[in-house]
C-alpha positions in Angstrom: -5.3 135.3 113.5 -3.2 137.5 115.2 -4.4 140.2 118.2 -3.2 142.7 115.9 -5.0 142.0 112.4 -8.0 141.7 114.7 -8.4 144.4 116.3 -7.5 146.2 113.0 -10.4 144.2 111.6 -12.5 145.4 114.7 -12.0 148.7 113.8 -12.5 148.8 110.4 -16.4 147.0 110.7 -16.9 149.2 113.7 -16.3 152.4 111.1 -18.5 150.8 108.9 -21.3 150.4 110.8 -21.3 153.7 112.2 -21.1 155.2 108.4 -24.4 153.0 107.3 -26.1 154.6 110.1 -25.2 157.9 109.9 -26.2 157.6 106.8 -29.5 156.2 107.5 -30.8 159.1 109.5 -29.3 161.4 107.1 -31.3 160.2 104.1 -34.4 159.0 105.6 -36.0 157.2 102.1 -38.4 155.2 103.4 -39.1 151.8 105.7 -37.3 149.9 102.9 -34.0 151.8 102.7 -34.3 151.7 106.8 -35.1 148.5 107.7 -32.1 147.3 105.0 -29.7 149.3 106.9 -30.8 148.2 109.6 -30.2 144.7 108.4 -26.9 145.8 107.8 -26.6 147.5 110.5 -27.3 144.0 112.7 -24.8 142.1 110.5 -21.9 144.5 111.0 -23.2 144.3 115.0 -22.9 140.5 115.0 -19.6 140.4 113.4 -18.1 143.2 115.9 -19.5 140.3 118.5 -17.8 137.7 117.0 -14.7 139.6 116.4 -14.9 140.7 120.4 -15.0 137.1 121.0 -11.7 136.2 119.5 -10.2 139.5 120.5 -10.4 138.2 124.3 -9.6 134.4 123.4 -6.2 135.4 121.8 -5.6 138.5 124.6 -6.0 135.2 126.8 -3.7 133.2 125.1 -0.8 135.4 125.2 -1.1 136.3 128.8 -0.8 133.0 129.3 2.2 132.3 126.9 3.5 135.3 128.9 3.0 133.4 132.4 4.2 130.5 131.1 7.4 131.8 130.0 8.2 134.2 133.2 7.9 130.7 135.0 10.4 128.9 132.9 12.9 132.4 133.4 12.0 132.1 136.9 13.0 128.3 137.3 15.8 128.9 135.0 17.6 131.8 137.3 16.4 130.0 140.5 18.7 127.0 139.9 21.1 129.8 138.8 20.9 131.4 142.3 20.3 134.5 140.0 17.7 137.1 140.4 16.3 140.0 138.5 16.3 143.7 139.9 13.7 146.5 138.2 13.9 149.2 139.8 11.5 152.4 139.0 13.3 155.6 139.3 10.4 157.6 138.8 8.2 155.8 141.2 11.0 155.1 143.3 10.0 151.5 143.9 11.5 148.3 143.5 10.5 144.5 141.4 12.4 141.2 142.4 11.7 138.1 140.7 10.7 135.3 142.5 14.2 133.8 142.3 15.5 136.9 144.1 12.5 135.9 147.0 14.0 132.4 147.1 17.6 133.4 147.3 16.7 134.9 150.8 14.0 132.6 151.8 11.3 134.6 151.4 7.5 134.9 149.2 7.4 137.2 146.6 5.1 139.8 147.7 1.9 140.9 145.7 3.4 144.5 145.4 6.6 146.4 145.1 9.1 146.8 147.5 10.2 150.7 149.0 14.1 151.2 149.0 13.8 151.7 152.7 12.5 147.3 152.5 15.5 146.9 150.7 18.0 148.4 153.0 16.0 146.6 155.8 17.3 143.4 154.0 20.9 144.9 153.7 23.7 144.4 156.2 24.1 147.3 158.0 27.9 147.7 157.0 27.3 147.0 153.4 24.4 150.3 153.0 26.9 152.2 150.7 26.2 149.6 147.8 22.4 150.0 148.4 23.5 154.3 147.3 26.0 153.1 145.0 22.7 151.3 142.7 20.5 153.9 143.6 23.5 156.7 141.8 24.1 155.0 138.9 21.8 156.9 136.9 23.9 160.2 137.6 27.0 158.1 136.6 28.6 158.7 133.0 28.6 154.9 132.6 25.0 155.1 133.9 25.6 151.5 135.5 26.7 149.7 138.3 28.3 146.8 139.3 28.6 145.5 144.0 28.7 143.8 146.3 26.6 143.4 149.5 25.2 141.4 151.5 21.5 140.6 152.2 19.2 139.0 155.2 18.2 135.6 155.3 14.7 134.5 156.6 17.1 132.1 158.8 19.3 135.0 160.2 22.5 134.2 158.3 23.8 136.4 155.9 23.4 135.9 151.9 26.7 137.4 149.7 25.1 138.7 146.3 26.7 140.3 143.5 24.6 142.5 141.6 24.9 144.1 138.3 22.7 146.2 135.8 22.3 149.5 133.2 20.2 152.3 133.4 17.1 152.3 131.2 14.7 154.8 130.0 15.1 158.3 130.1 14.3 160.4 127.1 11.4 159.5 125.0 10.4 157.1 127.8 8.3 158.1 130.8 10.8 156.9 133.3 14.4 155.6 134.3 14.6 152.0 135.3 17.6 150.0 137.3 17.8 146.9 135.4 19.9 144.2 136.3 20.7 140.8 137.8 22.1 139.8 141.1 23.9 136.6 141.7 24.3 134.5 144.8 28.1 134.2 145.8 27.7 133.3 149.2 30.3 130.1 148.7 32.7 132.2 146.9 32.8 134.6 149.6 33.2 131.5 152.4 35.9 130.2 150.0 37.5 133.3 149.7 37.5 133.9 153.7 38.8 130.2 154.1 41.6 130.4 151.4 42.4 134.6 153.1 42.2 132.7 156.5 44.4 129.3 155.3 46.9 132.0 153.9 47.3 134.1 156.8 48.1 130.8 159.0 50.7 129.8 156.7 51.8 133.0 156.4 52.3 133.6 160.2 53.9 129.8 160.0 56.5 131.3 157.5 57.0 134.2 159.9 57.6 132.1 163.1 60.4 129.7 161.6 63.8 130.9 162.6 65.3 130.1 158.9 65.2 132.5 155.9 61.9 131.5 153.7 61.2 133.3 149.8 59.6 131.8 147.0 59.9 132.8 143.5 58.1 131.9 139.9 59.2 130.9 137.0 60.4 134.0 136.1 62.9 134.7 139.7 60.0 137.2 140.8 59.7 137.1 144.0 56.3 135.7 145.3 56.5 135.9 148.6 59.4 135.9 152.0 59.4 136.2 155.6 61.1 139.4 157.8 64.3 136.8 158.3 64.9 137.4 154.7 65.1 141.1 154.2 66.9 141.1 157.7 69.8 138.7 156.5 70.2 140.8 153.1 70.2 143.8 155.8 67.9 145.4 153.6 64.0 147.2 154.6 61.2 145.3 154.1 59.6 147.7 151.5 62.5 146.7 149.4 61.5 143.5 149.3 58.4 143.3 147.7 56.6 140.5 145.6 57.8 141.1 142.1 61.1 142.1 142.5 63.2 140.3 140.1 66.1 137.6 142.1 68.7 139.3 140.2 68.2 143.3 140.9 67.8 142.2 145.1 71.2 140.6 144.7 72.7 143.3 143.7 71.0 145.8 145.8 71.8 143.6 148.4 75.6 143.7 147.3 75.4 140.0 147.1 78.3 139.2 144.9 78.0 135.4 145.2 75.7 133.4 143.1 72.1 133.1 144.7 71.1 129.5 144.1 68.2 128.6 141.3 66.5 125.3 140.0 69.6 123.2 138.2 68.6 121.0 135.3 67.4 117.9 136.7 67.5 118.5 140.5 64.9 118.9 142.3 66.9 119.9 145.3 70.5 121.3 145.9 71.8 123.2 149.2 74.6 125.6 149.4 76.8 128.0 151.3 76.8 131.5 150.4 78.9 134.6 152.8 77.0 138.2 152.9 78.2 141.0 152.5 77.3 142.0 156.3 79.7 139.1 157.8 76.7 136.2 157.9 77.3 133.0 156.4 73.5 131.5 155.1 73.0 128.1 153.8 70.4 128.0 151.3 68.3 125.1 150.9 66.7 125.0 147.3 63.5 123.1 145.9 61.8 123.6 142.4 58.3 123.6 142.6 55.8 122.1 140.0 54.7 125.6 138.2 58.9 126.0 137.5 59.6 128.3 140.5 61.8 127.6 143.6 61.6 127.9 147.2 64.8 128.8 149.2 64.9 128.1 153.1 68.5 129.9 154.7 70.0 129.2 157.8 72.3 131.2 159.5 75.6 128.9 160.0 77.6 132.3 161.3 78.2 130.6 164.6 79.0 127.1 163.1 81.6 129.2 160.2 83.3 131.2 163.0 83.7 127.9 165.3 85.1 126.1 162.0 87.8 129.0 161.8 88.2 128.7 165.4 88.9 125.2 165.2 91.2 125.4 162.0 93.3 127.9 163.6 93.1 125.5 166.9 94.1 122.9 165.1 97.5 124.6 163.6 98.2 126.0 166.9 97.7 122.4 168.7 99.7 121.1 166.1 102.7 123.8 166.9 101.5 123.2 171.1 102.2 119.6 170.4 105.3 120.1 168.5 106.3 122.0 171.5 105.4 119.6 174.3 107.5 117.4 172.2 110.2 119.1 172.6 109.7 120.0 176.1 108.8 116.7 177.2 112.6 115.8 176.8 113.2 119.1 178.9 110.7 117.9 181.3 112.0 114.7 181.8 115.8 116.2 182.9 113.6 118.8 184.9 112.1 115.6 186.3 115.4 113.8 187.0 116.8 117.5 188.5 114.0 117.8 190.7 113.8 114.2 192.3 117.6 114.4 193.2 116.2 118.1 194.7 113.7 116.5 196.5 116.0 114.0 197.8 118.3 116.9 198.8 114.9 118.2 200.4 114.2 115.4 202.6 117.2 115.4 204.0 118.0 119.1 204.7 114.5 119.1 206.0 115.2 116.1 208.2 118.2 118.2 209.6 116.2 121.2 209.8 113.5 119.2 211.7 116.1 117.6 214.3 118.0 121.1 214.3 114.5 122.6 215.6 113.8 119.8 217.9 117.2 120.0 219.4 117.1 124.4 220.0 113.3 123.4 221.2 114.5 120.8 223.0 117.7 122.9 224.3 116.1 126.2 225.3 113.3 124.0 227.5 116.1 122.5 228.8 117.9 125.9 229.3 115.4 127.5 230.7 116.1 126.5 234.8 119.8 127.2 234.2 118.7 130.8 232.7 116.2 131.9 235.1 118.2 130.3 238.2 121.2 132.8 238.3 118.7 135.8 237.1 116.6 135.7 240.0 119.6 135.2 242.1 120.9 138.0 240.1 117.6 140.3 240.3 117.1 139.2 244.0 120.4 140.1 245.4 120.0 143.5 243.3 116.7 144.2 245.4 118.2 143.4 248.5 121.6 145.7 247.9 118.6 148.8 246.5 117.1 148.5 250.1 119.9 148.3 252.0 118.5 145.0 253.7 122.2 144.9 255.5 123.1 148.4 256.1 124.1 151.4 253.9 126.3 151.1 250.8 128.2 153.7 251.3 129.2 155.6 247.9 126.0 156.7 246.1 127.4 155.3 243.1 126.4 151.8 244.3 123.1 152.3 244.8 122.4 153.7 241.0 124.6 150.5 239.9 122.2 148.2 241.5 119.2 149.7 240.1 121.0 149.2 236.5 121.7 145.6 237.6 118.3 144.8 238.7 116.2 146.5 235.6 118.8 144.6 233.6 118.1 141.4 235.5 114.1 141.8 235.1 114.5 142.9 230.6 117.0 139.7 230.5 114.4 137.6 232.5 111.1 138.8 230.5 113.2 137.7 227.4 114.3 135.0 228.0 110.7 133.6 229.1 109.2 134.6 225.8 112.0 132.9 223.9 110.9 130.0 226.2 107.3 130.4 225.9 107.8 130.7 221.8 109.6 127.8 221.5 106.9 125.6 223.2 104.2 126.6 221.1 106.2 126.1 218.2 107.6 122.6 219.4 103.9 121.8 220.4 104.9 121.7 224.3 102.7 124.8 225.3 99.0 123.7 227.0 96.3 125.8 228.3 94.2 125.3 231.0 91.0 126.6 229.9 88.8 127.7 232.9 85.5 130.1 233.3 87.8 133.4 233.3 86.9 136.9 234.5 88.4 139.5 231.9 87.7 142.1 234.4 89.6 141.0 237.0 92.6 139.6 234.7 92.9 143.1 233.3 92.4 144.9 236.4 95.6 143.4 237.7 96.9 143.6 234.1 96.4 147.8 234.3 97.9 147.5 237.6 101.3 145.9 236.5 101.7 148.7 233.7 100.4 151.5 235.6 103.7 152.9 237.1 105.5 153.0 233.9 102.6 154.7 232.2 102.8 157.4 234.7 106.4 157.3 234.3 106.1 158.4 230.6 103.0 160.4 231.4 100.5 158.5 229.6 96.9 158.1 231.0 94.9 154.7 230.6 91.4 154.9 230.5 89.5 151.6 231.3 86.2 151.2 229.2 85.8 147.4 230.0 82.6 147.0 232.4 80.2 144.3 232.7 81.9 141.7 230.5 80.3 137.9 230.3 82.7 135.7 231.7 85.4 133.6 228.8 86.6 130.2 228.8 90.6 130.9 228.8 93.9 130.2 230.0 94.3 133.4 232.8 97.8 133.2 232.6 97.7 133.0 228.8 95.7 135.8 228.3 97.2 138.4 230.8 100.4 137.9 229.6 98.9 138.8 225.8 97.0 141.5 227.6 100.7 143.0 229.2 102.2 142.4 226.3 99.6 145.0 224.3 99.6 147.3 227.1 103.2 147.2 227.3 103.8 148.3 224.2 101.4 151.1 223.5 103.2 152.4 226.7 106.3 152.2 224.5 105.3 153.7 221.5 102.9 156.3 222.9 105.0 159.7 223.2 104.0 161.9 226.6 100.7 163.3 226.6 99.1 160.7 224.8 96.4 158.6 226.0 95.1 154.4 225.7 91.8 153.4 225.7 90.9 149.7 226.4 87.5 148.6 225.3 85.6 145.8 224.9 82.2 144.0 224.2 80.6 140.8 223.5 78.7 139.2 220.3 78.2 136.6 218.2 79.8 134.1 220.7 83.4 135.8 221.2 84.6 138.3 223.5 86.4 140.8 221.6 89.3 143.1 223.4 90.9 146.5 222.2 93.8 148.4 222.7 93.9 151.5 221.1 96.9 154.0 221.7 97.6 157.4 220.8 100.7 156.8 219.3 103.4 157.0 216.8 101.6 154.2 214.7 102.8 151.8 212.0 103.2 152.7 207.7 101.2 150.8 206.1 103.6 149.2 204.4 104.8 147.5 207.6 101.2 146.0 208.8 101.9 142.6 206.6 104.6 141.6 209.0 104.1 142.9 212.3 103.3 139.9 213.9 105.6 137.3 213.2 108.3 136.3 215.5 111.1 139.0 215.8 109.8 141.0 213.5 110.3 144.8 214.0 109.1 148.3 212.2 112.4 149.9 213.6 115.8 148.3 212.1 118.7 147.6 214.3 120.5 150.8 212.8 118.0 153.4 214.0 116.0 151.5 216.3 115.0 153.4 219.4 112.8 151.2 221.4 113.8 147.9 223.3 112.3 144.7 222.5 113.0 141.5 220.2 109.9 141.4 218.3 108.5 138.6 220.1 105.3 140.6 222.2 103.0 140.7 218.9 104.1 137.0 217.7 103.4 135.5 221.3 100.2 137.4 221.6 98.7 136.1 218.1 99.9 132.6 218.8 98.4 132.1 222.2 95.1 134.2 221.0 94.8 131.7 218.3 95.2 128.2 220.8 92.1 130.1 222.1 90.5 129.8 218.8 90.4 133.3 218.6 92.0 136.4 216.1 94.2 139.3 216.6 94.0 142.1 214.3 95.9 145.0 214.2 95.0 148.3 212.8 97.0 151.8 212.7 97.3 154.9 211.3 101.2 156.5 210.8 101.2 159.5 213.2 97.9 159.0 214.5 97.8 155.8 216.7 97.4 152.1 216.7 94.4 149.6 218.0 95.5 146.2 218.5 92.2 143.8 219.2 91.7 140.2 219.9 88.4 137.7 220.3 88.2 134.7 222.9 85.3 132.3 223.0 82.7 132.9 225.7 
């Protein structure tokens, strides 16, 4: 019998017992009628006992039908990692199965959980899905559907994904959040590990130096690397997965054919030129769902050297056609110049006996030259003094002094011809010897001194306090006289030389510096070499033969020292030289 027919049952012999005795009381006929209803009254008694009895055997029963079953639905979303959610609006309190206790490792509780417990289970970045539930009632779908994440009794975190209606409301007494929640905690850790596994090969795409786009079956483009839109020379936003391989091409400008899977390769390679100059070679592969992969190097470098080499190779080609025919011209060339060189050898031969023999002659020369010029110079000195009485015409004594200062230029010139040919012959040595530079150009101011005051010139001596030099004293005073001398010459009246010096680095360096007419520029490369002269023999105005400069370097160089000459046009000239200390 079913709880419902009996507790109709119930009901209907309750009603009838309380009729008999109503009626009972109300009639009141005697101790038969009483004691008959009363009879009845204790049957319909006993059989509301009996039907009490049932009432609570079947009551138990189904309550534990009902426990039975919420067990099996229990085990059933338990090995589903699925819970259940019921969630009183009204009462603002929340029911989870026993699954949902397990999913997080915890015991169901004898009571109902707060919302406050439950977003004491929630991760604290994931509270906005806990509000999202608790709005869905005000939501036209009246639903909801999130993700969150909830508290393990371990400490880890458990990924759920719950879902549910809105119930109730109405006729009902209250609104109820129905629903299910699932455990995707391995989805979410696959989901990190395939986001993480992409991102690696996605910065591996982005690190190779090559051009890298794959497309589908359709030439959509999946996916590419920044070397790709920078060889089409287009912005990255323009390409984007999904654009189609034939509308980039042409928004590239790329009139050439890109390459694509051919029937029956798997793999082909090919040159392609951009419109922006770059030469690419594209690699291509098919892949297994009908797409292809494309890998492009830039060959721009290898391309231009190609053209460089092709246009090297016509002009070696002409350059060898050429030193064909000049070989032959080389080879007459050749013949020319080895009877040149023979030529050579001999006029150089002559040259060097020719030199040896004016060398040779002038050393020679040089007693039978200075011999009659000191007799010369000597007998002019005695006649100017008068050694043997008076002269007598005035006359003579003028023509003596012309005879002697002709004597002494002839003299000096001869001995630097003399002097120049021994240095260049190889004849000229030096005694080197610890050398005052004071004293050698004390008596070197001395010799010059008269003529300077002649031309009215002043010398001012800045030398002081000099180390001594390791020189040849005769050597050096005739380069110092010969400095001296001729800033005397080309210093007009008035003017002034300074003669400096100081020590460093090893060498003793001395300066000349004059006040006077100076050299051009222009000039200053060959002042110095052996009768050399800024003045031509047409306007020349000063004496000499170009030799003072030329004898100076020469000697200042046997020294292992420099001369250097510097001078301003108009303004002055400073002739310096170094000897070792």
């Amino acid at each position: 019998m079913s709880s419902g027919k009996v507790a109709r049952l119930l009901l209907a012999l309750s009603g009838a017992c309380l009729v008999a005795l109503n009626a009972a009381l109300y009639f009141d006929e005697g101790w038969s009628r009483t004691l008959a209803f009363s009879g009845l009254l204790s049957a319909g008694y006993v059989a509301l006992a009996w039907l009490l009895v049932h009432l609570r055997e079947s009551k138990l029963e189904a309550e534990a039908a009902l426990v039975e079953n919420q067990q099996r639905f229990d085990m059933a979303f338990a090995g589903a990692r699925c819970g259940i959610w019921d969630w009183d609006l009204t009462e603002n309190r929340v029911y989870w199965s026993a699954a949902m206790f397990d999913m997080v490792g915890l015991k169901q509780p004898s009571r109902r959980m707060s919302p406050n417990e439950v977003k004491a289970l929630t991760h604290p970045d994931d509270l906005a899905a806990i509000d999202e539930i608790m709005q869905a009632a005000s939501r036209p779908s009246r639903s909801y559907d999130t993700d969150f994440r909830l508290k393990h009794a371990d400490g880890s975190w458990v990924w759920v994904h719950a879902k549910g209606q809105v119930w109730g409301g109405g006729r009902l007494a209250s609104e109820r959040l129905v629903g299910i929640t699932i455990d995707i905690t391995e989805q979410k850790l696959a989901e990190k590990r395939v986001s993480e596994a992409n991102e690696r090969l996605r910065d591996a795409i982005e690190s190779i130096g090559e051009a890298f786009v794959l497309w589908d079956g359709d030439n959509r483009l999946v996916t590419s690397n920044s070397k790709f839109a920078e060889f089409l020379d287009l912005p990255e936003s323009d390409v984007a997965p999904g654009v189609t391989l034939p509308d980039l091409m042409a928004q590239a400008s790329v009139t050439e054919s890109w390459p694509q899977p051919g029937t029956g390769r798997n793999e082909s390679v090919r040159e392609i030129h951009l419109p922006s100059g770059r030469w690419l070679q594209i690699s291509e592969r098919r892949t297994k769902d009908g797409g292809h992969v494309n890998v492009g190097t830039d060959i721009t470098d290898i391309k231009t050297q190609e053209a460089q080499l092709t246009e090297s190779k016509g002009e070696l080609e002409r350059t060898v056609r050429d030193l064909e025919t000049s070989r032959q011209k080389l080879q007459e060339q050749a013949r020319q110049l080895v009877d040149l060189a023979e030529k050579y050898a001999v006029e150089k031969t002559r040259a060097e006996t020719a030199n040896r023999s004016k060398s040779e002659f002038l050393a020679n020369m040089s007693h039978e030259l200075r011999t009659p010029l000191n007799a010369i110079i000597g007998f002019s000195e005695m006649m100017e003094s008068e050694l043997f009485g008076p002269l007598g015409a005035p006359k003579y004594h003028e023509y003596t002094q012309d005879i002697k200062g002709s004597g002494q230029h002839l003299l000096e010139l001869i001995n630097d011809i003399l002097d120049m040919s021994k240095i260049e012959a190889g004849r000229m040595t030096l005694e080197k010897d610890d050398l005052d530079i004071n004293e050698v150009l004390g008596e070197s101011l001395r010799l010059v001194s008269g003529r300077a005051e002649e031309a009215d010139l002043k010398i001012v001596n800045e030398v002081a306090g000099l180390p001594h030099a390791q020189a040849d004293k005769r050597a050096v005073k005739q380069v110092l006289l010969n400095l001296l001398s001729n800033a005397v010459k080309f210093t007009q009246a008035g003017g002034s030389i300074h003669v400096t010096g100081k020590a460093e680095n090893g060498m003793l360096t001395i300066a000349v510096r004059d006040t006077g007419i100076g050299i051009p520029s222009s000039a200053l490369p060959k002042i110095g070499r052996p009768f050399e002269q800024v003045e031509s023999q047409h306007n020349k105005k000063h004496k000499g033969t170009g030799l003072g400069l030329a004898l100076s370097r020469s000697l200042v160089e046997m020294h292992g020292g420099e001369l250097g000459i510097e001078s301003i046009e108009g303004v002055g000239t400073t002739v310096s030289f170094t000897l070792p200390l």
